[in-house]
C-alpha positions, 0 to 999 in steps of 0.5 A: 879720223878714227884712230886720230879720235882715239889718239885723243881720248888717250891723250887727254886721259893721260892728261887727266891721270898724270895730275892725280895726287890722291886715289881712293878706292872702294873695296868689294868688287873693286879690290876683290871679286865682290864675293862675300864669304863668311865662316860659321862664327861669322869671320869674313874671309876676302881674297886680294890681288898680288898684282893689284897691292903691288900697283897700289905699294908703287903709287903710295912709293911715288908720292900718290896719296892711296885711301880705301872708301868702303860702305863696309867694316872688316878688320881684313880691309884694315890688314891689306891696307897696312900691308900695301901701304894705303894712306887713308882708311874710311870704312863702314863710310855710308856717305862716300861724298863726306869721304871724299870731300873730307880728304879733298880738304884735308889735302887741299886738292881740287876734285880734279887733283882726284882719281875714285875706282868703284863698282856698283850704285854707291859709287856714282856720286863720288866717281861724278866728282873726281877727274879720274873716274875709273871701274872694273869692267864687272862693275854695273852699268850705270858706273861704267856710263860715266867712268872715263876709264873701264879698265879690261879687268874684272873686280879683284882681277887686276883692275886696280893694277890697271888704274895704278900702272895708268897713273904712273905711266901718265906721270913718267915713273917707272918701276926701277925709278921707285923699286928701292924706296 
């Protein structure tokens, strides 16, 4: 009975992540360790997963739409988004929802069509909304209570890998299937 629970639970995440068209992620401790760093003239400095660009280059390749959402504005977030291929940029966005419900309509998904990665208090009300709602397992408590996916990585550590290689493999594509693209 245990494993056939569990079996389940994969089973019907699988599911739900092979019908995501659209992934948006939040920033800070998400796509980073949530470390916030800041020279002396005030320029900020962030520190991005190899592995996690890769994950999120490979959903943009295979058709995924891929967005940033973040409460807050860095020109650094606008560059890995250019050098990762993210679609859609939202920063300095106070109001995730509007965000979100912006993109849901303007791609005329349903919220189930939907996957959000977040970490922290701001998140929830988005993460209630979509179908794949997915955190670092860094991310506070009260994310992690209503995320039916935690990834084994922290913020910055591979967590997004994780959530981008979940997707893909619930939708049957393979690296080489998208490498030359």
């Amino acid at each position: 009975m245990y494993n056939f629970f569990f079996f389940f639970i994969d089973l019907q995440l699988k599911t739900i992540a092979s019908n995501i068209k659209l992934i948006a992620f939040d920033v800070d401790g998400v796509m980073t360790d949530g470390s916030l760093t800041f020279f002396e003239d005030g320029k900020e400095f962030k520190t991005f997963n190899a592995k996690d660009g890769l994950g999120v280059s490979m959903l943009s390749k295979s058709g995924v739409i891929t967005a940033i959402i973040t409460a807050r504005k860095s020109p650094i977030v606008d560059l890995r988004a250019r050098m990762i291929d993210i679609k859609e940029v939202y920063q300095n966005e106070k109001n995730k929802v509007k965000a979100i419900e912006d993109l849901r309509q303007k791609y005329d998904l349903n919220y189930s069509q939907i996957a959000y990665v977040g970490d922290d208090l701001i998140d929830i009300e988005v993460l209630k909304l979509t179908g794949l709602k997915a955190c670092p397992k860094d991310a506070v408590c009260e994310v992690i209570d209503i995320c039916n996916f935690v990834s084994s990585k922290e913020g910055g550590r591979g967590a997004v890998r994780e959530v981008c290689d979940l997707i893909l493999k619930s939708k049957n594509i393979k690296f080489s299937d998208i490498v030359n693209q």
